[in-house]
C-alpha atoms as a printed R data frame, in Angstrom:
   type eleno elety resid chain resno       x      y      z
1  ATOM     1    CA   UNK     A     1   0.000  0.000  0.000
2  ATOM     2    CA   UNK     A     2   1.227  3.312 -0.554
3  ATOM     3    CA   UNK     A     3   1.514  5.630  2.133
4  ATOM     4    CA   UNK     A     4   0.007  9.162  2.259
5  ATOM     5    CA   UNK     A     5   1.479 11.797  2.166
6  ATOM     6    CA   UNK     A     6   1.981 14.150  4.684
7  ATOM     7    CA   UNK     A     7   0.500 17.348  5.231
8  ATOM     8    CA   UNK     A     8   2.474 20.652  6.042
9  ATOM     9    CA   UNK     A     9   1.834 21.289  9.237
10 ATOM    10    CA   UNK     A    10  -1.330 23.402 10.440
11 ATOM    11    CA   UNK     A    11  -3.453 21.284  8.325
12 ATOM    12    CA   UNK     A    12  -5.245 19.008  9.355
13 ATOM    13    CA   UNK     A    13  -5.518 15.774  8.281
14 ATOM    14    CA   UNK     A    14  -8.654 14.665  6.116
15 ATOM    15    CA   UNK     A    15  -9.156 11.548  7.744
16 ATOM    16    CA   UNK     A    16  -8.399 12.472 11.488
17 ATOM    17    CA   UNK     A    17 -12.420 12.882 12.065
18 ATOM    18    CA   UNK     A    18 -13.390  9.983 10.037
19 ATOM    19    CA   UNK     A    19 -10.997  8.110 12.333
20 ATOM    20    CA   UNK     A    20 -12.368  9.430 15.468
21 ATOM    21    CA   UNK     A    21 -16.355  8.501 14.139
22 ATOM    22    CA   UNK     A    22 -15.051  4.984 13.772
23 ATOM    23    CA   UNK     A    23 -14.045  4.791 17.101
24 ATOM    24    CA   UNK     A    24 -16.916  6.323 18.339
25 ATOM    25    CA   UNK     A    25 -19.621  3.956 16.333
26 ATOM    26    CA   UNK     A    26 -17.091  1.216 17.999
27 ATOM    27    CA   UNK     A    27 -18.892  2.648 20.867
28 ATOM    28    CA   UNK     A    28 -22.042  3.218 20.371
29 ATOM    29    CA   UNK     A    29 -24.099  2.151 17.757
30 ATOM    30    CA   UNK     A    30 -25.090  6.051 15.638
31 ATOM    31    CA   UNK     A    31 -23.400  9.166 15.738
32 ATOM    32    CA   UNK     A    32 -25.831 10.828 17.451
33 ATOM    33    CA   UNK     A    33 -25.810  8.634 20.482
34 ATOM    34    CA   UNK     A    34 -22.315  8.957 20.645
35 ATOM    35    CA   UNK     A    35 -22.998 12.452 20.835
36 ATOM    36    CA   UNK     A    36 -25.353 12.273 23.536
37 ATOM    37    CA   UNK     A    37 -23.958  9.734 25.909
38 ATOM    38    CA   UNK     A    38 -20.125 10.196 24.909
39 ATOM    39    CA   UNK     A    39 -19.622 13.309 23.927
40 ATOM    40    CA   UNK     A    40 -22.032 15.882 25.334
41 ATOM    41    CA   UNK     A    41 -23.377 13.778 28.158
42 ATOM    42    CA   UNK     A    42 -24.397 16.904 30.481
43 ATOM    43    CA   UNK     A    43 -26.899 18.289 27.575
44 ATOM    44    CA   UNK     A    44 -25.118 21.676 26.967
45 ATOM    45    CA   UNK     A    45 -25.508 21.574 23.183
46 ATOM    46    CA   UNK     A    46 -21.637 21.842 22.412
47 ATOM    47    CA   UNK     A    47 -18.054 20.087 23.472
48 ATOM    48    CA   UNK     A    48 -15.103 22.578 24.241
49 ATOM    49    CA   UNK     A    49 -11.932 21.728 22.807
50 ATOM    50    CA   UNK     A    50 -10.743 20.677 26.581
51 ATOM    51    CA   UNK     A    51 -13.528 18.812 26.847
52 ATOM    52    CA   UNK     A    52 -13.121 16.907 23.716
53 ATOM    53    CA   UNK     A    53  -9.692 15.893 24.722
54 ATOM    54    CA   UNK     A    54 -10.896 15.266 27.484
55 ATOM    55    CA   UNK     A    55 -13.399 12.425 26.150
56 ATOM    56    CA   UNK     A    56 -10.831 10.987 23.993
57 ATOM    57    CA   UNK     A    57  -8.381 10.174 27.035
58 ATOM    58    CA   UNK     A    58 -11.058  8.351 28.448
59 ATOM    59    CA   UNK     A    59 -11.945  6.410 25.440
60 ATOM    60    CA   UNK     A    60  -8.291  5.496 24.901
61 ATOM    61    CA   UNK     A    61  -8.282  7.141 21.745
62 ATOM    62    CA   UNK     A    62  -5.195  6.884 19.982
63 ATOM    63    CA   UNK     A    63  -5.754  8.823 16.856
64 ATOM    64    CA   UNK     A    64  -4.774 12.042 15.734
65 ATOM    65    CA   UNK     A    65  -6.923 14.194 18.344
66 ATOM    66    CA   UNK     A    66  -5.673 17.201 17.548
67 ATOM    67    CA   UNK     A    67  -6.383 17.475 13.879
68 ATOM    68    CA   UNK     A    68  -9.832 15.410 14.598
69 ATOM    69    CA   UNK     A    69 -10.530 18.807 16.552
70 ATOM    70    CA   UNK     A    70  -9.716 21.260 14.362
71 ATOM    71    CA   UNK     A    71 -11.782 19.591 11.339
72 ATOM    72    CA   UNK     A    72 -14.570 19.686 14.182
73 ATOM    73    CA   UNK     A    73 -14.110 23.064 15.096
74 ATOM    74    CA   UNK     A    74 -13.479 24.686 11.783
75 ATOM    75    CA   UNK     A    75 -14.817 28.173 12.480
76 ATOM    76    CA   UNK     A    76 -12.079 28.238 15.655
77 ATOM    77    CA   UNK     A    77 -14.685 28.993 18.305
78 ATOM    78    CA   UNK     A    78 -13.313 26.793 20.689
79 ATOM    79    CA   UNK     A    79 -16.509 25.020 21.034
């Protein structure tokens, strides 16, 4: 297999999130509860980045979190 290439850095990666929804359907079995019971369990409508991190140290995660994040958070809100 050929390996992709790598980005410059301060992009993210293109398949960071679809990474991160894999592990979370490992989880649960839609993306929406995932959202509820993984990653927005207290109901506030939104994850902070902190937060998010947060979630994937718990899950064990191992993927690229920080790219995942900032194809999550594109308009750089922080939330």
């Amino acid at each position: 297999a050929t390996p992709m290439p790598r980005l410059p850095a301060g992009i993210p990666s293109r398949t960071a999130l679809s990474a991160f929804r894999g592990a979370l359907l490992q989880r649960e079995p839609s993306l929406a509860a995932a959202w509820r019971h993984i990653l927005d369990p207290r109901q506030q409508g939104f994850v902070t980045r902190n937060e998010f991190y947060e979630t994937c140290r718990r899950m064990v995660y191992h993927g690229n979190i920080r790219d995942a994040w900032q194809e999550l958070d594109s308009d750089r809100s922080g939330k």
